[in-house]
PDB file with SEQRES, HELIX, SHEET and CRYST1 records, atoms N, CA, C and O in Angstrom:
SEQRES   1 A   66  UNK UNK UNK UNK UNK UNK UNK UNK UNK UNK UNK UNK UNK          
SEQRES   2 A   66  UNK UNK UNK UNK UNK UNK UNK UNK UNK UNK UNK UNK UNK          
SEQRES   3 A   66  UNK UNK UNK UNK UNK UNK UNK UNK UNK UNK UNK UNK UNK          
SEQRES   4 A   66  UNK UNK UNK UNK UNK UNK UNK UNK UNK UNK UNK UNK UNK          
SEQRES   5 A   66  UNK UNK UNK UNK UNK UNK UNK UNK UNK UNK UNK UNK UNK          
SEQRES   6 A   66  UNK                                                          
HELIX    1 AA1 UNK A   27  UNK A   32  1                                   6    
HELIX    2 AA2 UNK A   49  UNK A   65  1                                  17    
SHEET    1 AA1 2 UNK A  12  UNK A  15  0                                        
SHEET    2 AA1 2 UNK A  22  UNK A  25 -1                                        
SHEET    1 AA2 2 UNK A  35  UNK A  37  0                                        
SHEET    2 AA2 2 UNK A  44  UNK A  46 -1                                        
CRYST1    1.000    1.000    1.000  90.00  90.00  90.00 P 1           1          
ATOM      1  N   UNK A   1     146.914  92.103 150.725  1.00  0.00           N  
ATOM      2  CA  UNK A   1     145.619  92.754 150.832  1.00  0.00           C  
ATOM      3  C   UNK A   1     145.843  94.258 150.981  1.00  0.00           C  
ATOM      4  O   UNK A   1     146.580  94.788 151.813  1.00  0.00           O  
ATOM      5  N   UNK A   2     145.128  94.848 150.084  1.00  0.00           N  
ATOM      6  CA  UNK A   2     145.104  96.591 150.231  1.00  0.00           C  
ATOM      7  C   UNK A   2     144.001  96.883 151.618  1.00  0.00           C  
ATOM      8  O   UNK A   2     143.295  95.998 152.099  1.00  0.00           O  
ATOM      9  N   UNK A   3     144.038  98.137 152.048  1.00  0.00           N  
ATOM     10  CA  UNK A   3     142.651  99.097 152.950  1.00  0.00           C  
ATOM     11  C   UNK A   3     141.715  99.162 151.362  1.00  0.00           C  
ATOM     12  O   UNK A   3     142.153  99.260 150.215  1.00  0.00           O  
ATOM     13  N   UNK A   4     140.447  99.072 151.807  1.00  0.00           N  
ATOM     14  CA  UNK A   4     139.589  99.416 150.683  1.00  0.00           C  
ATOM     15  C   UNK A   4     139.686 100.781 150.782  1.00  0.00           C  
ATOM     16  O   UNK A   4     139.820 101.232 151.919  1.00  0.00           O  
ATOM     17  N   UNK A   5     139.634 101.876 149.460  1.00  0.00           N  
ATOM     18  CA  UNK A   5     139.687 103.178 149.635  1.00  0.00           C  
ATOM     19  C   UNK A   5     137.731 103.102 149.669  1.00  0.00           C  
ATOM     20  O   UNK A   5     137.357 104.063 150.342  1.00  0.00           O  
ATOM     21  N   UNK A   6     137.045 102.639 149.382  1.00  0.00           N  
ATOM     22  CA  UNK A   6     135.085 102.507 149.805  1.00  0.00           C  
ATOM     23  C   UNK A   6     134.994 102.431 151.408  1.00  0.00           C  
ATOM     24  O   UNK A   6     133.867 102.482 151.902  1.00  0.00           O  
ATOM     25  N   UNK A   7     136.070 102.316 152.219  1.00  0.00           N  
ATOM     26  CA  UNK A   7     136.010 102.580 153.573  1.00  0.00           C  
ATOM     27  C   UNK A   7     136.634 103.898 154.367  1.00  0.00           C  
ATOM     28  O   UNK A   7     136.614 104.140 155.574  1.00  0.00           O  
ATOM     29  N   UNK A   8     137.141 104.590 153.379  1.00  0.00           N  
ATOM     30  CA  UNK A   8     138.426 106.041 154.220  1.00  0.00           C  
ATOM     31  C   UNK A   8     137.087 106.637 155.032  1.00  0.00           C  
ATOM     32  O   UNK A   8     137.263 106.758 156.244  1.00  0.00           O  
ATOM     33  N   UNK A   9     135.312 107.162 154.341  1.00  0.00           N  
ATOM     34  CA  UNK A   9     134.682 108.020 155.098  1.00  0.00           C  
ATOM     35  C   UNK A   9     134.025 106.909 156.320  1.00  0.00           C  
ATOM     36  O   UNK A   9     133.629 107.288 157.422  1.00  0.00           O  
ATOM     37  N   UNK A  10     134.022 106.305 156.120  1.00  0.00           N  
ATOM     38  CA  UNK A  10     132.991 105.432 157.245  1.00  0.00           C  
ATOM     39  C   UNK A  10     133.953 105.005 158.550  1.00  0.00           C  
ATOM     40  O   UNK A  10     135.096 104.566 158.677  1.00  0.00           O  
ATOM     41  N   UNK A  11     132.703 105.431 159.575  1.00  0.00           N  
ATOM     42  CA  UNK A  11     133.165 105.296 161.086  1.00  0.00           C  
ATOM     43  C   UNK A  11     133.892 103.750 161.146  1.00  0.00           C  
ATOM     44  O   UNK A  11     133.440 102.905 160.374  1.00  0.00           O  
ATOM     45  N   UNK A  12     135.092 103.348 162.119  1.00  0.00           N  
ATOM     46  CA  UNK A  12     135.482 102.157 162.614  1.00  0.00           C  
ATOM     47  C   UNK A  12     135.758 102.465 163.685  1.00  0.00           C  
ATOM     48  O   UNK A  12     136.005 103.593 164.111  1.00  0.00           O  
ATOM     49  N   UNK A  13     135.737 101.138 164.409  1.00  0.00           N  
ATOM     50  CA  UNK A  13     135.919 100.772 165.871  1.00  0.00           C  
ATOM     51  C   UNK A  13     137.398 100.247 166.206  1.00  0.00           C  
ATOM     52  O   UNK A  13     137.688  99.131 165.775  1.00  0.00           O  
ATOM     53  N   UNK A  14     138.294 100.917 166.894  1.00  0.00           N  
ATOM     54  CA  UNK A  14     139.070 100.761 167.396  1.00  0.00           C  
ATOM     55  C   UNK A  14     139.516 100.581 168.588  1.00  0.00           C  
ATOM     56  O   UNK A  14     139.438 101.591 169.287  1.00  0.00           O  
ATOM     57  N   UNK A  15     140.050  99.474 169.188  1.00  0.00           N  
ATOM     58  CA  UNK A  15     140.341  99.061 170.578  1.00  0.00           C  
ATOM     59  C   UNK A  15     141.590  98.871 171.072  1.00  0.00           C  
ATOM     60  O   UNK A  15     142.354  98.035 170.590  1.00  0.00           O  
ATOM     61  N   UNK A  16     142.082 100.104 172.687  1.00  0.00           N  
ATOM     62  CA  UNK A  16     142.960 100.161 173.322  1.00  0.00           C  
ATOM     63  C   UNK A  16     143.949  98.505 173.073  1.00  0.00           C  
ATOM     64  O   UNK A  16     143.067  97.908 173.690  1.00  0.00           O  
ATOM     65  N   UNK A  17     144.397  97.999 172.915  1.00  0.00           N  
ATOM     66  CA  UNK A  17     145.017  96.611 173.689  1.00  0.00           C  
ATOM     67  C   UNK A  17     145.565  97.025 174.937  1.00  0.00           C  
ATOM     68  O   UNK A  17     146.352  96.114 175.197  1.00  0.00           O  
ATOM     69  N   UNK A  18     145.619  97.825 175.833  1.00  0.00           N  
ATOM     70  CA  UNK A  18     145.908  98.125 177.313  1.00  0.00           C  
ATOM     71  C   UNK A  18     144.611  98.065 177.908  1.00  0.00           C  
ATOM     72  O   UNK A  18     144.213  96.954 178.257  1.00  0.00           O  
ATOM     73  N   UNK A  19     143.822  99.142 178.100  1.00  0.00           N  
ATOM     74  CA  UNK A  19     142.904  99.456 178.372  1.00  0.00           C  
ATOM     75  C   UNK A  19     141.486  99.238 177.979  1.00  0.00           C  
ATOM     76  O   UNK A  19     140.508  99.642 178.607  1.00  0.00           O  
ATOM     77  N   UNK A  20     141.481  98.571 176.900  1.00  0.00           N  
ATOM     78  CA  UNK A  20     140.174  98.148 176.014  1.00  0.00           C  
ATOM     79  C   UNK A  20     139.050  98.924 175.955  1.00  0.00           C  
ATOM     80  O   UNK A  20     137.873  98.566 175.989  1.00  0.00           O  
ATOM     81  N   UNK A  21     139.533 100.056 175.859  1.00  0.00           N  
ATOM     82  CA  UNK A  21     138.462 100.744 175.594  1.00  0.00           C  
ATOM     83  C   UNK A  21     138.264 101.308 173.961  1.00  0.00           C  
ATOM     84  O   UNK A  21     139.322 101.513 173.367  1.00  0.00           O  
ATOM     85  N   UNK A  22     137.345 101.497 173.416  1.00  0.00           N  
ATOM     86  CA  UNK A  22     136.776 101.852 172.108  1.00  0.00           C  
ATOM     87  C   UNK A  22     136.899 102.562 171.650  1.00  0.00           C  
ATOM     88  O   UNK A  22     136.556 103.402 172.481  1.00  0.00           O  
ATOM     89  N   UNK A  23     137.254 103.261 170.535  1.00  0.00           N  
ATOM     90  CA  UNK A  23     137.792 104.461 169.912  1.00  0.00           C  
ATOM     91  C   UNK A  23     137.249 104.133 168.265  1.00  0.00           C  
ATOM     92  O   UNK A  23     137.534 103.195 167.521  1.00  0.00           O  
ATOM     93  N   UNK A  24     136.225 105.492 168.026  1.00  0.00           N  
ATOM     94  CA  UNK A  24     135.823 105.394 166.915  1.00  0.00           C  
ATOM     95  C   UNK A  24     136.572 106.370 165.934  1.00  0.00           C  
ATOM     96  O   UNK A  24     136.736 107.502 166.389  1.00  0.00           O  
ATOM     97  N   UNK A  25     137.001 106.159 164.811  1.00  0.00           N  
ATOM     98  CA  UNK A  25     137.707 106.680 164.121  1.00  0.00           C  
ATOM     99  C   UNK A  25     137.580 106.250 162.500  1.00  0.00           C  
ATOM    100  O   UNK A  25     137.377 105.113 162.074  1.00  0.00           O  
ATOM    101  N   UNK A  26     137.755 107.473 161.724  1.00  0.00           N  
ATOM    102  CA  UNK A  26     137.603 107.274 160.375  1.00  0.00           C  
ATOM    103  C   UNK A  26     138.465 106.446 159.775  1.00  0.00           C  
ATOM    104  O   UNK A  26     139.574 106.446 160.309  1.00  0.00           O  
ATOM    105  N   UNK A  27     138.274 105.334 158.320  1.00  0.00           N  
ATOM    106  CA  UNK A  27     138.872 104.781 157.764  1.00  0.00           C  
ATOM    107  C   UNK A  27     140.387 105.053 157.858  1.00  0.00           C  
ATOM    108  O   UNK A  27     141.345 104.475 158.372  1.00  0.00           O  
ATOM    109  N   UNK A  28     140.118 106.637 156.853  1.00  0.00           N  
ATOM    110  CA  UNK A  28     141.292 107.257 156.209  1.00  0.00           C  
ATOM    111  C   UNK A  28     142.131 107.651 157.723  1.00  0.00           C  
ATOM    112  O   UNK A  28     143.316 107.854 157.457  1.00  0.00           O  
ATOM    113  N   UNK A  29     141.936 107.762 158.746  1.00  0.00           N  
ATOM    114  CA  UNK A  29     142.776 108.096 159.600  1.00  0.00           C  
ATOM    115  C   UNK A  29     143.630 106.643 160.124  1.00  0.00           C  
ATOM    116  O   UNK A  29     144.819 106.596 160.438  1.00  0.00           O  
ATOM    117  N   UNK A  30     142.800 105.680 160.116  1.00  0.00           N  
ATOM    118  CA  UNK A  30     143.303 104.474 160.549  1.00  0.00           C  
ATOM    119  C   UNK A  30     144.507 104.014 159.601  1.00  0.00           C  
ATOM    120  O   UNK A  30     145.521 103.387 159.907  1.00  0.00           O  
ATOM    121  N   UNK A  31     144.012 104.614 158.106  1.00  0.00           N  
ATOM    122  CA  UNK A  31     145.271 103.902 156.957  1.00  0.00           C  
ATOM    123  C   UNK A  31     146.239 104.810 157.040  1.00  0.00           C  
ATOM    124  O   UNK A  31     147.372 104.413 156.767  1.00  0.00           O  
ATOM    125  N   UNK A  32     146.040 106.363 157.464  1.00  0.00           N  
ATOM    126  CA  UNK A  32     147.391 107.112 157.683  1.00  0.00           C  
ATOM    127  C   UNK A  32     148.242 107.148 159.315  1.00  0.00           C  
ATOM    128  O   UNK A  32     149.314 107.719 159.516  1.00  0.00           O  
ATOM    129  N   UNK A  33     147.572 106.514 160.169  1.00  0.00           N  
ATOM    130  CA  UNK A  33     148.395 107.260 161.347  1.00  0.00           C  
ATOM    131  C   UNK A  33     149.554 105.755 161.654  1.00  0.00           C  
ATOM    132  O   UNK A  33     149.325 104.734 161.006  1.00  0.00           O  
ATOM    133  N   UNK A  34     150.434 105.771 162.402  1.00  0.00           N  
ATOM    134  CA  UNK A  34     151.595 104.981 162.894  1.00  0.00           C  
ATOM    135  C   UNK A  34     151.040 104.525 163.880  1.00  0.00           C  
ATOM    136  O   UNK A  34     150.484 103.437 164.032  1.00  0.00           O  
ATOM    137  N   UNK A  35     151.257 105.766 164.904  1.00  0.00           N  
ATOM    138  CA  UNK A  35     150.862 105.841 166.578  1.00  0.00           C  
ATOM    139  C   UNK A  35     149.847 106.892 166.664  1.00  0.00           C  
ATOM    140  O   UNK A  35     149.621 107.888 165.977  1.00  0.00           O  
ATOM    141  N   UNK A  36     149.144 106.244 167.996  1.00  0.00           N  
ATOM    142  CA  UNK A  36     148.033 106.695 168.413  1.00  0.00           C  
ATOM    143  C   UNK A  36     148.044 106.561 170.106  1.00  0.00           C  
ATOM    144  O   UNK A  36     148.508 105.589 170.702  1.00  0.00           O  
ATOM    145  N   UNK A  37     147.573 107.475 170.602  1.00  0.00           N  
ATOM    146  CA  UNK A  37     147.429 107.430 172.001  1.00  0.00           C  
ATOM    147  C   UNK A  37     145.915 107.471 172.481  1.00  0.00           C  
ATOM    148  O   UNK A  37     145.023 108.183 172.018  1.00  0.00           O  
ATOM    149  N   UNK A  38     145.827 106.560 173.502  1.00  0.00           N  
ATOM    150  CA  UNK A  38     144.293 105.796 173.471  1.00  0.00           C  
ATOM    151  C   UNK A  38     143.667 107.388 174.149  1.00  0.00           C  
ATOM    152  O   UNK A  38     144.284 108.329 174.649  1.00  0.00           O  
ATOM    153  N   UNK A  39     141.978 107.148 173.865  1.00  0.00           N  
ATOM    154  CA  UNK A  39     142.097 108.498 174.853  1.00  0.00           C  
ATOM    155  C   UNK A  39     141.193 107.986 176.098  1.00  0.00           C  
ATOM    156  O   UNK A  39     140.518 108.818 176.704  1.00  0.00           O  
ATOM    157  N   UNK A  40     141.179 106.896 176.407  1.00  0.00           N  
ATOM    158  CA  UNK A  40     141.352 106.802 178.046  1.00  0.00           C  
ATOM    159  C   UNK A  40     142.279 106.621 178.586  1.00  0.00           C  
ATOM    160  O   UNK A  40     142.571 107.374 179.515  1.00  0.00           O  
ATOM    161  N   UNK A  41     143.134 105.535 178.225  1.00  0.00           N  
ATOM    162  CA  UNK A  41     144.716 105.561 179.259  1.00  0.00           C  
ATOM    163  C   UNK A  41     145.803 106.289 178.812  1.00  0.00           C  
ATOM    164  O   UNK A  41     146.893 106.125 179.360  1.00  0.00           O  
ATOM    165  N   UNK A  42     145.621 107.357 177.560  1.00  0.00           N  
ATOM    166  CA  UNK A  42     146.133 107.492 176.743  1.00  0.00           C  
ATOM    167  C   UNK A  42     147.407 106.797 176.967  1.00  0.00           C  
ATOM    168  O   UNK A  42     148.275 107.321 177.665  1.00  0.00           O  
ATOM    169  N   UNK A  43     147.525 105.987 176.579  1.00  0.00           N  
ATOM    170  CA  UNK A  43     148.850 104.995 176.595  1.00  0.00           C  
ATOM    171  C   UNK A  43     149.119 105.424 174.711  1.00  0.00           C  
ATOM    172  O   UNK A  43     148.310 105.852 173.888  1.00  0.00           O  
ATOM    173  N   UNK A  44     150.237 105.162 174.605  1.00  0.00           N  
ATOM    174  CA  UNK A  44     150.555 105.217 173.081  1.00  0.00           C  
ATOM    175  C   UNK A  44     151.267 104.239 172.313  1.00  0.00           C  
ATOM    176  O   UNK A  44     152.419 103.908 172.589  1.00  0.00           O  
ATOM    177  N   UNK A  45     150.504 103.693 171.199  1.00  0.00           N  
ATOM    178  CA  UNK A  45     150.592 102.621 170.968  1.00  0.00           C  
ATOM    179  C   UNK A  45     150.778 102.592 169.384  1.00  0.00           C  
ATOM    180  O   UNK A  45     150.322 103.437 168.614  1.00  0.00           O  
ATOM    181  N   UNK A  46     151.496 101.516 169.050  1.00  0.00           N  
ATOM    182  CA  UNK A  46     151.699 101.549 167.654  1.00  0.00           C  
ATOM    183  C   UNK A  46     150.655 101.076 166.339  1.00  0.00           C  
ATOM    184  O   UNK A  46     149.851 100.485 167.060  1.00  0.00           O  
ATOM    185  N   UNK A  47     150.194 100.937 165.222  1.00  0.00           N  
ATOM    186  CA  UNK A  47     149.420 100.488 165.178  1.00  0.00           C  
ATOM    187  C   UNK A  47     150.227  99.977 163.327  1.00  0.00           C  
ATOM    188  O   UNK A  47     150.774 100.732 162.523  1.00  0.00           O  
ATOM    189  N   UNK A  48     150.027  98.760 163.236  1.00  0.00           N  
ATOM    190  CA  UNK A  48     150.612  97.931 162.123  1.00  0.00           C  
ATOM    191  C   UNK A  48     149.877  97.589 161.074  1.00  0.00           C  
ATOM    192  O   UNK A  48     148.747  97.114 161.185  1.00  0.00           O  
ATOM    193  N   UNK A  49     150.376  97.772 160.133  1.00  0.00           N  
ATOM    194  CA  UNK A  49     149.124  97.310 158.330  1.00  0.00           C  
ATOM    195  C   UNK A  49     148.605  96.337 159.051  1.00  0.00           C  
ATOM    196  O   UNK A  49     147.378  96.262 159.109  1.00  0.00           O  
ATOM    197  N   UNK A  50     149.405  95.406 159.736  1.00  0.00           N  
ATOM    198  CA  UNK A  50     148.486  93.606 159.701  1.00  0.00           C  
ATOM    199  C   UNK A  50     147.361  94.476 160.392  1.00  0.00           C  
ATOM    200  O   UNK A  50     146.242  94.568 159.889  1.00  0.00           O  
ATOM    201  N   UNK A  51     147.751  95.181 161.699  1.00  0.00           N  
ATOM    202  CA  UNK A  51     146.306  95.773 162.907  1.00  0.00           C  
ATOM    203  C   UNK A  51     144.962  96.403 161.575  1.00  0.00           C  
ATOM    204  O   UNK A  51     143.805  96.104 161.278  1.00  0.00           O  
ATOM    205  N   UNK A  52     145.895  97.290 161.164  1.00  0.00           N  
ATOM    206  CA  UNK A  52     145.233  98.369 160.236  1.00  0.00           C  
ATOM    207  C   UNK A  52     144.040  97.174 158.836  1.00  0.00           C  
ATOM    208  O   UNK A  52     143.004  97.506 158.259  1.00  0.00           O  
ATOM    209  N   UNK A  53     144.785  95.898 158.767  1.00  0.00           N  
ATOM    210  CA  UNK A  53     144.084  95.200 157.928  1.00  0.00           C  
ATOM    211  C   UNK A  53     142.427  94.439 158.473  1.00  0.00           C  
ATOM    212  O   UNK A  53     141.263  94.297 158.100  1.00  0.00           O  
ATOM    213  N   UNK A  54     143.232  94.170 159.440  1.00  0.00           N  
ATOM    214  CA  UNK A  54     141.822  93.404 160.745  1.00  0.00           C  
ATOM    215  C   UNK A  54     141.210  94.387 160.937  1.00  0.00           C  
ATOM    216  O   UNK A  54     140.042  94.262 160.571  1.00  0.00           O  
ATOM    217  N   UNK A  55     141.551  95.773 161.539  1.00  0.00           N  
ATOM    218  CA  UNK A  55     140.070  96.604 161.353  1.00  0.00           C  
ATOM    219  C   UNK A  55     139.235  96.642 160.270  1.00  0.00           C  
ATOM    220  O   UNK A  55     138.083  96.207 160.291  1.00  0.00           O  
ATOM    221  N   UNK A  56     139.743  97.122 159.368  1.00  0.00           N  
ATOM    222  CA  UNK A  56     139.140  97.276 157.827  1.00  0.00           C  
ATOM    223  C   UNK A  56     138.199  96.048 157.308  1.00  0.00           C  
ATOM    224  O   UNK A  56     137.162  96.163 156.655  1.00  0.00           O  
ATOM    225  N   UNK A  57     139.039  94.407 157.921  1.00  0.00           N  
ATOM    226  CA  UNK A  57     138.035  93.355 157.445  1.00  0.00           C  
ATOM    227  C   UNK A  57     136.947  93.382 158.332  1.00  0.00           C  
ATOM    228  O   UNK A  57     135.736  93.336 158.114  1.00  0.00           O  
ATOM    229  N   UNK A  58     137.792  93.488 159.689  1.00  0.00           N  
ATOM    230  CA  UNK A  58     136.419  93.367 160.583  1.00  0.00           C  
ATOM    231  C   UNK A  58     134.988  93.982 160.219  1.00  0.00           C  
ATOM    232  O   UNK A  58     133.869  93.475 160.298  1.00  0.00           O  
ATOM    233  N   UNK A  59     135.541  95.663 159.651  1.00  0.00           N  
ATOM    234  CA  UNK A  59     134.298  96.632 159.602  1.00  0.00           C  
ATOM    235  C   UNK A  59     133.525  96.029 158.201  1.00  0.00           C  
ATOM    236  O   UNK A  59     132.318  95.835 158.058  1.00  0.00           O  
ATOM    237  N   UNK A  60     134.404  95.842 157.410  1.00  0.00           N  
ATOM    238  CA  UNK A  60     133.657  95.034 155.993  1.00  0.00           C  
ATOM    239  C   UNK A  60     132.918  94.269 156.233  1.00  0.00           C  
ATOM    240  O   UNK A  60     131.796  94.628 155.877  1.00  0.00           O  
ATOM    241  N   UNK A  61     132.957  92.689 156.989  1.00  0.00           N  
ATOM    242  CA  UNK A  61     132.289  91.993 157.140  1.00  0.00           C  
ATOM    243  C   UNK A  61     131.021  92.549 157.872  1.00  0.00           C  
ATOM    244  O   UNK A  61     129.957  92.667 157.264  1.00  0.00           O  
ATOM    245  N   UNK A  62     131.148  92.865 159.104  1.00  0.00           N  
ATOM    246  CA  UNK A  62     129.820  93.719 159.614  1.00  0.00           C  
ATOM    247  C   UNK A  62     128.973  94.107 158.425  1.00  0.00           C  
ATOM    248  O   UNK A  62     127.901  93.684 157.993  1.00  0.00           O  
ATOM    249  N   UNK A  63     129.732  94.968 158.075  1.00  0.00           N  
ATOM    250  CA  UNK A  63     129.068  95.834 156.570  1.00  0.00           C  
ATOM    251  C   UNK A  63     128.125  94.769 155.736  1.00  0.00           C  
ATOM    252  O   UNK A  63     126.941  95.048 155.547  1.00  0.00           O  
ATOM    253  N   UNK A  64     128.615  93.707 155.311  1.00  0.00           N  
ATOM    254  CA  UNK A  64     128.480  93.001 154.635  1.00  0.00           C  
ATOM    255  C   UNK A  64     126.912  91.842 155.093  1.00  0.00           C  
ATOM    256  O   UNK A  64     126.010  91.410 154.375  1.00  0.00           O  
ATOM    257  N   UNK A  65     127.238  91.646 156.821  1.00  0.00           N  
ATOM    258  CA  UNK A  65     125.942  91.103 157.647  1.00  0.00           C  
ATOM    259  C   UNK A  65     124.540  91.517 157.593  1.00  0.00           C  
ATOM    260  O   UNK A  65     123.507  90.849 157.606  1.00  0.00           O  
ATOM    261  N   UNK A  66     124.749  92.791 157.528  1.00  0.00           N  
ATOM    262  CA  UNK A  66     123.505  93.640 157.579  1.00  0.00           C  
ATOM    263  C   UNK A  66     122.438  93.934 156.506  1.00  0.00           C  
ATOM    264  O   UNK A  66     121.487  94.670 156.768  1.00  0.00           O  
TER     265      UNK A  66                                                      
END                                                                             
């Protein structure tokens, strides 16, 4: 499975796995960055195509509900 490039401008929801807190962030940043440091615990954390794939479906499907 590719990132859809119809998702790089649109907002996604991203969540600490430490801290669980929410972090909204653009497509295209989600398909370029490695690591990211949360910005509440800023803990720093890695983030993997499989992670990077589940956001992207997650936000699609939403997309798709509405």
């Amino acid at each position: 499975m590719v990132l859809s490039t119809e998702l790089f401008d649109q907002d996604m929801i991203l969540q600490c796995p430490i801290c669980h807190r929410a972090m909204v962030r653009k497509g295209y940043w989600i398909k370029s960055v490695k690591t990211f440091t949360c910005d509440g615990g800023h803990n720093e954390m890695r983030l993997t195509y499989g992670q990077k794939i589940a956001i992207f479906e997650r936000h699609r499907q939403a997309t798709d509900n509405r």
